[in-house]
C-alpha positions as CSV (number, residue, x, y, z in Angstrom):
1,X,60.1,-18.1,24.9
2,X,60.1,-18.5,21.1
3,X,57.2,-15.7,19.3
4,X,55.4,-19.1,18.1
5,X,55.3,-21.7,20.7
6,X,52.0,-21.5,23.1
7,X,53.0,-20.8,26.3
8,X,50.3,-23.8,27.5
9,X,52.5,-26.8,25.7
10,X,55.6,-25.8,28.2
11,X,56.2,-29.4,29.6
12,X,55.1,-29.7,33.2
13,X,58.1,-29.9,35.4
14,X,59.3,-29.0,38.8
15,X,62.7,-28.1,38.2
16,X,62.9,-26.6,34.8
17,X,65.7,-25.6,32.9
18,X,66.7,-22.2,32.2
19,X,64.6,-20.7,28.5
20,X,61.9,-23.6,29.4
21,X,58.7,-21.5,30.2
22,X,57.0,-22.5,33.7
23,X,54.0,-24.6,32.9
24,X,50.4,-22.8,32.2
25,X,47.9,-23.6,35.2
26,X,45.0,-25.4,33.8
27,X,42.4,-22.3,34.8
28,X,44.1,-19.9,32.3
29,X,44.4,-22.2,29.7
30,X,40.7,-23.0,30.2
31,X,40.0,-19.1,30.6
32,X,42.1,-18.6,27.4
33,X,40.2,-20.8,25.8
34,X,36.9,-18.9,26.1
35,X,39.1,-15.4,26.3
36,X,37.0,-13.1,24.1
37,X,33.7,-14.2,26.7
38,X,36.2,-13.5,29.6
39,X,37.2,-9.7,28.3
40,X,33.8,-9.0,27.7
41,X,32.5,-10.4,31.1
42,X,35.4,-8.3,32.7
43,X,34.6,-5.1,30.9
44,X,31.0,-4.9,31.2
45,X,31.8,-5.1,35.5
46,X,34.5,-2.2,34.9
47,X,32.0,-0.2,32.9
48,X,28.7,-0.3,32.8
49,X,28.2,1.5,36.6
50,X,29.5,4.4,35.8
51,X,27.9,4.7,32.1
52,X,24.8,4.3,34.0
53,X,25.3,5.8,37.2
54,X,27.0,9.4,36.3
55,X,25.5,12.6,34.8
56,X,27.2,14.3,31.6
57,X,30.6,15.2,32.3
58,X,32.4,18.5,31.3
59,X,33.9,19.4,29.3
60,X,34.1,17.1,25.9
61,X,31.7,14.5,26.7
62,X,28.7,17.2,26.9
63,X,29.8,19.0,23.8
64,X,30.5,15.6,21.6
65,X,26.7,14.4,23.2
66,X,25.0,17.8,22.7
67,X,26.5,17.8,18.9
68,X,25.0,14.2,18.3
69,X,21.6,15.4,19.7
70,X,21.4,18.4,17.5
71,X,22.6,16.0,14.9
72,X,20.1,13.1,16.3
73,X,17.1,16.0,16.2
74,X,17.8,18.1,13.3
75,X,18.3,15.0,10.9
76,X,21.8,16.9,9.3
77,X,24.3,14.0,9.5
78,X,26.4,16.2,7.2
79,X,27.0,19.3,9.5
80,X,28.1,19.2,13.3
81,X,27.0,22.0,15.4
82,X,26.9,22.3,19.4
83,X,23.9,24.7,20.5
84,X,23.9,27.5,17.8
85,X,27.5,27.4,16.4
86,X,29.7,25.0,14.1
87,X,31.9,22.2,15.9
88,X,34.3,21.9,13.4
89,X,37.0,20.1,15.6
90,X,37.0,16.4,14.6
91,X,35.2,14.2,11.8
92,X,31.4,13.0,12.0
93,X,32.1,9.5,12.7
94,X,31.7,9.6,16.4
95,X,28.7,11.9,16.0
96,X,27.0,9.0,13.6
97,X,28.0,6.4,16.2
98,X,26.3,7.9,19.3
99,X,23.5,9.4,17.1
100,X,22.5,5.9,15.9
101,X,23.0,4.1,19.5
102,X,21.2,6.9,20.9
103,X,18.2,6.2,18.2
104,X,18.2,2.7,19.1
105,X,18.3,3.0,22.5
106,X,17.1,5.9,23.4
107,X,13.2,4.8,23.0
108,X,13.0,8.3,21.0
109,X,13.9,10.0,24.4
110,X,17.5,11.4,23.1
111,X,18.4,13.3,26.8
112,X,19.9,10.5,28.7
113,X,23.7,10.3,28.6
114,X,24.2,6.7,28.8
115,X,23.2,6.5,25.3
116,X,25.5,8.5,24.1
117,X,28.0,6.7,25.9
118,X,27.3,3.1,24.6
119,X,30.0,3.7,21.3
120,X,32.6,4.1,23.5
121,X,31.6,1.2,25.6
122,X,31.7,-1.0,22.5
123,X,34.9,0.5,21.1
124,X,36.7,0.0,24.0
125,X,35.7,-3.8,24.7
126,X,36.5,-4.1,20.6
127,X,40.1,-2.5,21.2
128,X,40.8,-5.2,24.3
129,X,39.3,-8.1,22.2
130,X,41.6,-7.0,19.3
131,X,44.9,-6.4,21.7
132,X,43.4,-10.2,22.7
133,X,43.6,-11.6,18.6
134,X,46.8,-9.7,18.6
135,X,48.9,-10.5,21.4
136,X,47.7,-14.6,20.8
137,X,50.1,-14.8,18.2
138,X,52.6,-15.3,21.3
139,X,50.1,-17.8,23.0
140,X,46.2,-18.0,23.9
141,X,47.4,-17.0,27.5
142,X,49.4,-14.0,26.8
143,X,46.7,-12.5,24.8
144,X,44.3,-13.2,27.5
145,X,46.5,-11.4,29.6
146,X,47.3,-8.4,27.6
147,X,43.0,-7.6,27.0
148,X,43.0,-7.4,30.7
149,X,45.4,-5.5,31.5
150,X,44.2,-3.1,29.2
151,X,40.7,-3.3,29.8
152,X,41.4,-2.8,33.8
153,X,43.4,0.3,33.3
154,X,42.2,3.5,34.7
155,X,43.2,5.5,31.1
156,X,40.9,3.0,29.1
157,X,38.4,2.7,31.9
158,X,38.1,6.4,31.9
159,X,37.7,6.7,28.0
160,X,35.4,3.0,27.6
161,X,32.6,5.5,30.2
162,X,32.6,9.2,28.5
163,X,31.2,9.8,24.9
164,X,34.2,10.8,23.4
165,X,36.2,9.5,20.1
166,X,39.6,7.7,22.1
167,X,37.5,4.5,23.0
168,X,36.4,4.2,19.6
169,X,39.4,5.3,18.0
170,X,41.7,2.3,20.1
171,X,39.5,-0.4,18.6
172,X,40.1,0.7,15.1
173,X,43.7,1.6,15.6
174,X,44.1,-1.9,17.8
175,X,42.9,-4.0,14.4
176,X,45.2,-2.1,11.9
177,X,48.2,-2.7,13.7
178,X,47.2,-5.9,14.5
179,X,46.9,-6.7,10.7
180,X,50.6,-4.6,10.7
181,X,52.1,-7.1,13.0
182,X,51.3,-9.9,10.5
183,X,52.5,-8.9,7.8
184,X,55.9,-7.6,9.4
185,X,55.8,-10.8,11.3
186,X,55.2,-12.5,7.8
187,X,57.9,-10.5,6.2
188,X,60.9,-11.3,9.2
189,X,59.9,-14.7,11.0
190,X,59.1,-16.5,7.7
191,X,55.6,-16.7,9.1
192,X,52.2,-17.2,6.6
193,X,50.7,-13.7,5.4
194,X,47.6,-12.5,6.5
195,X,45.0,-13.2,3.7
196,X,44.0,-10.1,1.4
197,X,40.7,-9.8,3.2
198,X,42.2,-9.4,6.1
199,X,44.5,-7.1,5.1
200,X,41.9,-4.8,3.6
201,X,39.8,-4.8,6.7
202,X,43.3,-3.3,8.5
203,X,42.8,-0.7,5.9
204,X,39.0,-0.2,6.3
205,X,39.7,0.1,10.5
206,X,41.9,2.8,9.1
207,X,39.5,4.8,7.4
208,X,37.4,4.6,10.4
209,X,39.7,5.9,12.7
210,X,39.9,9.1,10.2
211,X,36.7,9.2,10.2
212,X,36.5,9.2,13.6
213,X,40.3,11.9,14.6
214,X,41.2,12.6,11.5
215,X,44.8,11.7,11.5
216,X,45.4,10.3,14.5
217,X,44.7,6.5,13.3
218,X,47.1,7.2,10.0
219,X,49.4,8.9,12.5
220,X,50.1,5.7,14.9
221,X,50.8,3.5,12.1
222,X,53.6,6.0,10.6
223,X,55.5,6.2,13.4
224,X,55.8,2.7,13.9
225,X,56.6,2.4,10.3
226,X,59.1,4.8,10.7
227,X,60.6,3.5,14.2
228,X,61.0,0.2,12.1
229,X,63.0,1.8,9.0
230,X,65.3,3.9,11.2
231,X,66.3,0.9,13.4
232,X,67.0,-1.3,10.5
233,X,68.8,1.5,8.8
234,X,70.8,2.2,12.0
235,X,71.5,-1.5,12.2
236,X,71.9,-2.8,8.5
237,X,73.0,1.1,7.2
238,X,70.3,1.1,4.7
239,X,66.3,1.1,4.3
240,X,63.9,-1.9,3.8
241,X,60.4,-1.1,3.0
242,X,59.9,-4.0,0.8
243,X,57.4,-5.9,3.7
244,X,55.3,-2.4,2.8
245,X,54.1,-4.1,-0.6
246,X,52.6,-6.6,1.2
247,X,49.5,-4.1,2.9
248,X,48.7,-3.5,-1.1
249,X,49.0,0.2,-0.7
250,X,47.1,1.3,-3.8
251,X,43.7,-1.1,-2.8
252,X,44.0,-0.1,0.3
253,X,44.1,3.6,-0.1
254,X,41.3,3.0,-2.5
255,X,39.5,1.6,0.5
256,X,40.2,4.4,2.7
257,X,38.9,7.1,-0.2
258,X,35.9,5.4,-0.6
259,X,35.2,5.5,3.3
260,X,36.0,8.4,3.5
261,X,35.6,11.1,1.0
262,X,32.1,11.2,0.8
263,X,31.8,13.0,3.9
264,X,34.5,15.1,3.2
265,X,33.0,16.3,0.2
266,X,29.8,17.1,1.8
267,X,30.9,19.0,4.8
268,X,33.8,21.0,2.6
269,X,30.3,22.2,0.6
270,X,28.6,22.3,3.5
271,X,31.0,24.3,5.6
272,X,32.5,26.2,2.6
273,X,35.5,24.7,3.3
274,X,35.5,26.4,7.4
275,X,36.1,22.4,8.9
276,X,39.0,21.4,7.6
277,X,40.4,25.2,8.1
278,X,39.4,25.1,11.5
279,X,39.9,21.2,12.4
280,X,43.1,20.8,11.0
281,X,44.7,24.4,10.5
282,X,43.4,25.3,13.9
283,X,42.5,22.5,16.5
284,X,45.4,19.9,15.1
285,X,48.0,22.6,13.8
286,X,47.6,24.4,17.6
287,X,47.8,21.3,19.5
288,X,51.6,20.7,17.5
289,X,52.4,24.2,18.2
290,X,51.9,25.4,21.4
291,X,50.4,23.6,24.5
292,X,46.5,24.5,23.4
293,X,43.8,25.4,26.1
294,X,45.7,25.1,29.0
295,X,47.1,21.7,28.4
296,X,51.2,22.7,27.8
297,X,53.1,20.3,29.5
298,X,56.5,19.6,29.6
299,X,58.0,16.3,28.2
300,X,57.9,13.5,30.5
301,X,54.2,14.4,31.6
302,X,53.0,11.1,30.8
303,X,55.8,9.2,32.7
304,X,54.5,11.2,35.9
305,X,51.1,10.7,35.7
306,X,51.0,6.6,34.9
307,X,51.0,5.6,38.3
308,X,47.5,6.8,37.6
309,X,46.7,6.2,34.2
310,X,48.1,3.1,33.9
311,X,47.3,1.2,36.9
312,X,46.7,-1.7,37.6
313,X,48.5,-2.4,34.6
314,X,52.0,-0.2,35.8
315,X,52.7,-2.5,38.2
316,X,53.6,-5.0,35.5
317,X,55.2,-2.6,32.4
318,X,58.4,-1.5,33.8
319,X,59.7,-4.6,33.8
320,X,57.8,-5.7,30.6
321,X,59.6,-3.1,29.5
322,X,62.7,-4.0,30.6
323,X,61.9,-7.8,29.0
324,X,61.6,-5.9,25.8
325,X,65.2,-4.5,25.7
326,X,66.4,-8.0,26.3
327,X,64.4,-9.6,23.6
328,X,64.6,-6.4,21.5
329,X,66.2,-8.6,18.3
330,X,63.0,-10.7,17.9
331,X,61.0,-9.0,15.0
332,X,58.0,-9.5,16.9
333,X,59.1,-7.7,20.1
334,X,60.8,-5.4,18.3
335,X,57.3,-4.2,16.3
336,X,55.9,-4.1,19.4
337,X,59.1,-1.5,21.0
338,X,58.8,0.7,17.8
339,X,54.4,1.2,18.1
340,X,54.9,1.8,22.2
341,X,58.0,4.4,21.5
342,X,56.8,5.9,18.5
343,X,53.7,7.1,20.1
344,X,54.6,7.6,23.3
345,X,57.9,10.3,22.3
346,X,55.2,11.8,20.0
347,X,52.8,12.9,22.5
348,X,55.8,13.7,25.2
349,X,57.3,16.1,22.4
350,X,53.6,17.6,21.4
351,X,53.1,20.4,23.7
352,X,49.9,19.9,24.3
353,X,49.4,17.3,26.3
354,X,45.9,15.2,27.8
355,X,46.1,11.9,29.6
356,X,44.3,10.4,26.6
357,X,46.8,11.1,24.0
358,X,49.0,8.5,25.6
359,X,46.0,5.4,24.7
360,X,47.7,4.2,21.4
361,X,50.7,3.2,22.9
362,X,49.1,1.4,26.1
363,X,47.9,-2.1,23.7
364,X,51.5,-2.8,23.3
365,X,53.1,-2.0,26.7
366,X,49.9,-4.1,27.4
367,X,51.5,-7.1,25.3
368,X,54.9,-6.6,27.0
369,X,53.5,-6.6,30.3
370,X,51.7,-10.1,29.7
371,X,54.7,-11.7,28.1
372,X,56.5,-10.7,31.3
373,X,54.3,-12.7,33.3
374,X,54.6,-15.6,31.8
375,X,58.4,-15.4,30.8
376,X,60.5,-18.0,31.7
377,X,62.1,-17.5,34.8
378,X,66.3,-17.2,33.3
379,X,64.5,-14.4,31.4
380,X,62.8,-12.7,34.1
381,X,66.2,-12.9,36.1
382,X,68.9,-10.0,35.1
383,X,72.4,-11.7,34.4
384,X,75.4,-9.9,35.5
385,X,75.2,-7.5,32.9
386,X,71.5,-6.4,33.4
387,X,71.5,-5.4,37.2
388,X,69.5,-2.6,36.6
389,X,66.7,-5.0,35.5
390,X,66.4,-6.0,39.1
391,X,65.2,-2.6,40.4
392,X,62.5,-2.6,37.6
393,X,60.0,-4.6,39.8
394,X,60.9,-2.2,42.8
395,X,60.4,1.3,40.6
396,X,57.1,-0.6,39.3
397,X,55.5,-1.7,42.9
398,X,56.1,2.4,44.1
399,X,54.1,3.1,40.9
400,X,51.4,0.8,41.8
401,X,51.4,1.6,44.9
402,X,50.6,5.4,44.5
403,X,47.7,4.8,42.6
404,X,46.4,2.1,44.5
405,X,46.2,4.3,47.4
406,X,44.8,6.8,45.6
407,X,41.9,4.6,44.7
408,X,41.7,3.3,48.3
409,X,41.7,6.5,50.1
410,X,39.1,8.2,47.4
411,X,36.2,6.8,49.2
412,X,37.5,8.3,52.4
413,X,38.3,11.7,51.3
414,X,35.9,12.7,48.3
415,X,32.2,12.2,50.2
416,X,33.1,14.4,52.9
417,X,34.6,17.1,50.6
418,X,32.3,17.2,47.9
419,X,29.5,15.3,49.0
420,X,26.6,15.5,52.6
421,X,29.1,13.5,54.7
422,X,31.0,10.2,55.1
423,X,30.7,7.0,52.9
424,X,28.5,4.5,54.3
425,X,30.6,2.3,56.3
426,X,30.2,-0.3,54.1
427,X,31.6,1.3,51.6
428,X,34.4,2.3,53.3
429,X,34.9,-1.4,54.1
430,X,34.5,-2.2,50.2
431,X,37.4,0.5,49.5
432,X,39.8,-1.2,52.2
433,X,39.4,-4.6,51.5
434,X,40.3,-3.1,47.8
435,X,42.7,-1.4,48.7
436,X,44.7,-4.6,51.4
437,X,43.8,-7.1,48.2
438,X,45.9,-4.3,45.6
439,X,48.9,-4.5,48.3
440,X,48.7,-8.3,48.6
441,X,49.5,-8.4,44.7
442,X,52.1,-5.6,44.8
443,X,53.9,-8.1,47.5
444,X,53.1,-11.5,45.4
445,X,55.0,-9.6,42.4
446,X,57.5,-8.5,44.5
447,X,57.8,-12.4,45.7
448,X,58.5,-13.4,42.1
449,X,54.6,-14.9,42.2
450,X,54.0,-12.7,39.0
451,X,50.9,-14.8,37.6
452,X,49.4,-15.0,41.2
453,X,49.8,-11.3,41.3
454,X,48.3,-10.3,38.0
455,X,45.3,-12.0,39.5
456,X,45.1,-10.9,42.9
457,X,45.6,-6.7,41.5
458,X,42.8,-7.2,38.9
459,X,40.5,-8.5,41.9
460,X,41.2,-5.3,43.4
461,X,40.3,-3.5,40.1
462,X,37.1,-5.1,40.2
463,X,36.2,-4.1,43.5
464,X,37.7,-0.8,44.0
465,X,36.4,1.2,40.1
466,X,32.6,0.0,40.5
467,X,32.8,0.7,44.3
468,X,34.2,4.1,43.6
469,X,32.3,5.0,40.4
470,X,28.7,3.6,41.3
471,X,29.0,3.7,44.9
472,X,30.3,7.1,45.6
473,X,30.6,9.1,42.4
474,X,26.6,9.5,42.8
475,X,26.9,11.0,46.0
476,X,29.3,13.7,44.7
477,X,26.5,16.3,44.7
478,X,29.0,19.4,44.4
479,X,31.2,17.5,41.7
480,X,27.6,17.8,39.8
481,X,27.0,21.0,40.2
482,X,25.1,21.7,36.8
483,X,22.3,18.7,37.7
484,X,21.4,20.5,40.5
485,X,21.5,23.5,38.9
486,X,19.3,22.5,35.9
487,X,16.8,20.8,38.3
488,X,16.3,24.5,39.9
489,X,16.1,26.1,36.3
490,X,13.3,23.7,35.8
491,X,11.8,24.5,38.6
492,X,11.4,27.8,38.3
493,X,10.7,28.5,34.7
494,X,7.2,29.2,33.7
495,X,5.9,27.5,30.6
496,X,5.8,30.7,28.3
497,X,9.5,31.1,29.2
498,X,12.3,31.7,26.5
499,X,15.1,30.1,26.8
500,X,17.5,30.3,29.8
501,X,20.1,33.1,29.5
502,X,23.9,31.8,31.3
503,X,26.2,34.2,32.5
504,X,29.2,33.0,33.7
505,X,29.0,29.4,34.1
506,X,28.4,28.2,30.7
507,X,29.7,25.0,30.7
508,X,29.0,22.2,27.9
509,X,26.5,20.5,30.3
510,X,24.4,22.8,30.7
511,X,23.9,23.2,27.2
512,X,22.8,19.4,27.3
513,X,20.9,19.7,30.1
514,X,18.7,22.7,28.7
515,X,18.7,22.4,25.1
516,X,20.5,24.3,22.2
517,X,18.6,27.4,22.2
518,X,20.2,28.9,25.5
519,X,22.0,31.8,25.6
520,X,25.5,32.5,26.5
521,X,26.5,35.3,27.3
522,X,27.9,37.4,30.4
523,X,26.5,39.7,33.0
524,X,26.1,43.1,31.3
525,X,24.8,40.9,28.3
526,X,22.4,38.8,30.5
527,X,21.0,42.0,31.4
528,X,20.2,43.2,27.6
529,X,18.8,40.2,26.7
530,X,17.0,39.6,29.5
531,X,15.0,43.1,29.6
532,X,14.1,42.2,26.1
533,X,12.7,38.7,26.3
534,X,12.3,37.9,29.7
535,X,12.7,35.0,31.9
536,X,15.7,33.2,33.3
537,X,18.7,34.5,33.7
538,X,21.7,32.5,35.8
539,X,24.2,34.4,36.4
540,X,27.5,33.4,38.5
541,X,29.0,35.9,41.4
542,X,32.0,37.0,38.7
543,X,29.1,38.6,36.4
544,X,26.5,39.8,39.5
545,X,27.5,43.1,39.7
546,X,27.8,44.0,36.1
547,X,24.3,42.2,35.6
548,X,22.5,44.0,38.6
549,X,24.8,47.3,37.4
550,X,23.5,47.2,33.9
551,X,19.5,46.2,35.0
552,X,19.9,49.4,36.9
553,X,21.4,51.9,33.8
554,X,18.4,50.5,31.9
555,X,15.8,50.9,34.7
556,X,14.7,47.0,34.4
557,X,14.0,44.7,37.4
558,X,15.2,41.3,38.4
559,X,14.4,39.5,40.9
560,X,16.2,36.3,42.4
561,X,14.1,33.1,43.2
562,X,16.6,30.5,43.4
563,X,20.7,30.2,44.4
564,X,22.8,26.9,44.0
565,X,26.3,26.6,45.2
566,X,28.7,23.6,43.9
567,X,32.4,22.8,42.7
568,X,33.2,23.4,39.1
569,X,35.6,20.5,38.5
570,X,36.3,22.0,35.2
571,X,37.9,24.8,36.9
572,X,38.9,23.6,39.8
573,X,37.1,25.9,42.0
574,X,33.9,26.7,43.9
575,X,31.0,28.2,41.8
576,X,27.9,30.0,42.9
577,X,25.2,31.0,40.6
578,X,21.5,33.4,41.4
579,X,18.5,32.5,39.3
580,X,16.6,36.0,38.4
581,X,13.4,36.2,36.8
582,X,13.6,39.3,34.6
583,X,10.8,41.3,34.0
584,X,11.0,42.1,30.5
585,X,10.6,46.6,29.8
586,X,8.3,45.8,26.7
587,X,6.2,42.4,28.0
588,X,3.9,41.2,25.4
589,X,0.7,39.2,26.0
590,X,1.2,35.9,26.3
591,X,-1.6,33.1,26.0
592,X,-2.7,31.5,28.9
593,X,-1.8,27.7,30.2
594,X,-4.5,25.1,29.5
């Protein structure tokens, strides 16, 4: 299939011959027509129940939330702070994004987490409408396609529901690439140049993306830069950056300065200088180093865990992939190899290692994928040279498979570990009828029926992730451990109270759920402060005895009025916390309630 002929003008025929591409049904060129309404129909199903359904989630979500609140409240845009210390890990742009959307749709109440959540909702749909715009250069179908595979992955489903910066960050790192992949297309296929204004609003989705994770934007864009040069140079024995001039470096870095250093300026005065040495000489420089807060991981993480990650789409990207390596002289395919690899041996070799950090790469595996499906079918078929193509398929259904019963046995198993009991049974009926319409497209791929299974596995992405996030994440009550325990904290605290002390479990959401001002501290430390203030104090079973040990060296009193037992996901491991009411040694009068 040629990079520039539509895939909906293949000629309808019933025998076709080999390089012809199989003709376009008339619903997806009707659905491609009217793509962008499509995506956005399709991700507002996948997302919106769980941004509306689930409390704050540990850890980053609560502590980029909390920040924008403090931010939201305090009227600082400058300086990001999460209860009384500096957050000096990543730039203020995603902190001005939920701020605002919280201000606009918070009705001036800035505690629910949806609102918070509603940037990443927006990035995310804008990264699938861009991987849309992008992937159309191959056809109106393939881009179509492409958004939704993307959009109906787990990794980007995930990231579209939290407020965190990778939703965000996709849609601006989607459009600069996609303004990349014209001008290299421009530069080697004889193909028209992107206008200037388009090429300066690649730039400006650039500065965003700094200003959103700091290098990470800059840092997808080198690599594939740099996957291009050394492949030409290993083919051609020299270096061809010429194509470069094209992106009008010096405007464009103008563009980027003026987005940007404003705000650098101000928090550098702000912070005396403390963000960038603690964002980049400490967060970034430690993630590069060593495998930071207990994320090392050995290279090939990512591999392992995409059965996951990546499906529905994995069932479809091996032997994308495998297209790829066939096709690998076309300029177009190859810009898309060098983006995918770049990134993807970047974040294997890192040592620290999240499922997120793997997101940039997943548009154009997303691209590959969709051009798979609708390949012609002498390209889809290994020659005698390629026989390892045909196991590609194979490898891909096992990785489908895996997830897809993990989605289809969640229901089954998570209510009655972490919840009062059972799934309702129609619920359970929801997650098999999920689970028997995910094996039906496994076996249509596996049948050669690759557009009939594309469809078939993203009906069972539609019914199994609402079903599983709205239906029984809800019910989860020991997954949400810190609601229940904040309900009992607001129970029990008087009106004259300070603010709760924490000992023990301290984790990012409770900090939302109770405000800035608590204290965190541990058992021997609860104790202090609470014989001087008075009040709450929650203290976990790790710090009880050293709390009651230390109450008892300073003759104070405590005494429990509430307990609440859950699962602290972030550890992995049951949690238990007593509410005391301290009696403070020096109490004060204190005005009555009207």
């Amino acid at each position: 299939m040629a990079d520039e002929e539509p895939v909906s003008q293949a000629p309808a025929a019933t025998d076709l011959p080999l390089g012809t591409p199989p003709p376009v049904p008339g619903f997806l060129t009707r659905a491609a027509r009217h793509g962008k309404i499509v995506i956005l129909l399709v991700c507002l199903a996948l997302w919106l129940p769980e941004i509306l359904s689930l409390p704050a989630l540990d850890r980053d979500e609560s502590r980029f939330a909390q920040s924008s609140r403090q931010m939201l409240d305090s009227g600082n845009y400058v300086d990001i702070r999460f209860g009384q210390v500096p957050r000096y890990k990543k730039p203020a742009g995603i902190y001005w994004l939920q701020s605002a959307t919280t201000a606009i749709a918070g009705g001036g109440d800035h505690t629910h987490i949806w609102t918070y959540r509603l940037p990443s909702l927006l990035g995310a749909t804008a990264a699938a409408l861009a991987i849309f715009w992008t992937a159309s250069l191959f056809s109106a179908e393939a881009g179509l396609l492409a958004g939704l595979l993307t959009a109906a992955s787990l990794l980007l489903s995930a990231e579209a529901t939290q407020a965190t910066t990778d939703a965000a960050l996709l849609g601006t790192i989607v459009f600069s690439q996609g303004v990349l992949f014209r001008l290299w297309r421009a530069a080697r296929q004889d193909m028209p140049a992107p206008s200037l204004k388009l090429v300066m609003l690649g730039w400006a989705a650039l500065a965003a993306g700094i200003l959103l994770k700091g290098p990470v934007a800059p840092g997808v864009v080198l690599m594939t830069i740099a996957v291009l040069a050394g492949w030409e140079r290993w083919e051609k024995k020299r270096f061809d950056l010429k194509w470069l001039a094209a992106t009008k470096p010096w405007r464009g870095l103008g563009v980027v300065v003026l987005m940007t250093a404003p705000w650098a300026v101000a928090i550098a005065l702000a912070s005396h200088g403390e963000f960038f040495q603690q964002s980049l000489g400490g967060d970034f420089a430690a993630k590069l180093a060593e495998g930071q807060e207990g994320h090392g991981q050995l290279p090939g993480y990512y591999l392992l865990v995409s059965s996951l990650t990546f499906w529905p789409m994995v069932l479809f990207v091996l032997p994308g992939v495998g297209l790829a390596f066939v096709r690998r002289a076309e300029p177009s395919i190859r810009f898309l190899i060098a983006w995918a690899a770049g990134w993807w041996l970047l974040v294997e070799i890192v040592p620290t290692k999240l499922p997120n950090y793997v997101l940039p790469a997943m548009p154009p595996l997303a691209i590959l994928a969709a051009l798979w499906i609708m390949a012609a079918r002498d390209e889809v078929a290994p020659t005698s040279h390629q026989k390892w193509r045909r196991w590609l398929p194979i490898a891909a259904a096992v990785q489908s498979l895996a997830g897809l019963a993990a989605f289809t046995l969640a229901p089954f198993i998570l209510p009655t570990r972490f919840g009062d009991g059972p799934a309702p049974w129609w619920l359970l009926a929801l997650a098999a009828t999920g689970g028997l319409v995910g094996l039906t497209g496994v076996i249509l791929v596996l049948a050669k029926k690759r557009l009939g299974g594309f469809i078939v596995t993203l009906a069972a992405m539609l019914i199994l992730v609402p079903g599983l996030t709205a239906g029984v994440g809800p019910g989860l009550h020991q997954f949400w451990f810190t609601e229940r325990l904040a309900e009992a904290a607001r129970k029990t605290r008087l009106p004259y109270d300070p603010p709760p002390i924490l000992a023990g479990y301290q984790e990012p959401s409770m900090v939302f759920a109770l405000g800035k001002d608590v204290a965190l501290t541990d058992g021997k430390g609860a104790a202090e402060l609470g014989l001087r203030q008075g009040g709450l104090a929650l203290v976990d079973d790790e710090n009880g005895a050293a709390f009651l040990a230390r109450l008892a060296e300073l003759q104070g009193s405590a005494e429990p009025v509430d307990a609440v037992s859950g699962f602290n996901y972030s550890r992995g491991r049951a949690s238990h916390v007593t509410l005391y009411r301290v009696a403070p040694l020096n109490p004060v009068a204190r005005p009555l309630p009207r």
